[in-house]
C-alpha positions in Angstrom: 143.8 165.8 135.0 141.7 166.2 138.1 142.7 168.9 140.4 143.7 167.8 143.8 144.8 169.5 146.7 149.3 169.4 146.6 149.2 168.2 150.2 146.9 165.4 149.3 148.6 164.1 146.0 151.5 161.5 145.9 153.5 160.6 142.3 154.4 157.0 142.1 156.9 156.0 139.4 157.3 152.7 137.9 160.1 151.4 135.3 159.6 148.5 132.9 162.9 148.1 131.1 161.9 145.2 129.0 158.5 146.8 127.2 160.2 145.8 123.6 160.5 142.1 124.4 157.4 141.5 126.4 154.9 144.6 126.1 152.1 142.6 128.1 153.7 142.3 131.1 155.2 146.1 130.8 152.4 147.1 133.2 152.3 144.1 135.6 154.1 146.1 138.7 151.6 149.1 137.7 148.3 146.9 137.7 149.7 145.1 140.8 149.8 147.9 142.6 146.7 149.8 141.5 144.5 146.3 142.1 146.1 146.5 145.8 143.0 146.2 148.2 143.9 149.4 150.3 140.3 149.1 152.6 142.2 148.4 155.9 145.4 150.7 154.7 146.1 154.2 156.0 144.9 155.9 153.2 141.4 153.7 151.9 140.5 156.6 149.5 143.4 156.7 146.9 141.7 157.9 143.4 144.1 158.2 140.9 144.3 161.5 139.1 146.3 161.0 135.9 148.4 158.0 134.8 151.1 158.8 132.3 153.4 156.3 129.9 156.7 157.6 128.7 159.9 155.6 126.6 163.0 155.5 128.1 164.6 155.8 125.1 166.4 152.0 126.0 163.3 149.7 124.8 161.0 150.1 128.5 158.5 152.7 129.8 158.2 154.6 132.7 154.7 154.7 134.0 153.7 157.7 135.9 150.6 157.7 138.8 149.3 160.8 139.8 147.0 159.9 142.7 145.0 161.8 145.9 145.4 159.9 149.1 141.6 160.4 149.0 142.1 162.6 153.1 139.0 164.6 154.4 139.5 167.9 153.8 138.3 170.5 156.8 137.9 170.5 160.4 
């Protein structure tokens, strides 16, 4: 994992309950969000530092992003 500053770094979490029954879509809310055009947003720089897929334990996943809001650091 990339080493980013903790007061630049957000963790977004995302459930997919129904990964079993339909494992293509399991990442749709994920991808959707990641494809987001962010150029006019208030943070344009977002990299993404580490993405993580865990079981539930119930048939879904939860999908972990690591990301830096991508802020100048300094003066």
């Amino acid at each position: 994992m990339e080493s980013i500053p903790a007061s630049d770094t957000r963790v977004y979490l995302f459930h997919s309950p129904d990964a079993d029954v339909d494992p293509g879509a399991a990442m749709d809310k994920v991808n959707n969000w990641l494809a987001k055009d962010r150029s006019n947003a208030a943070y344009p720089n977002l990299k993404i530092a580490d993405i993580s897929v865990v079981p539930d334990g119930k048939g879904g996943v939860y999908t972990t992003v690591v990301c830096s809001l991508g802020r100048a650091t300094g003066a």
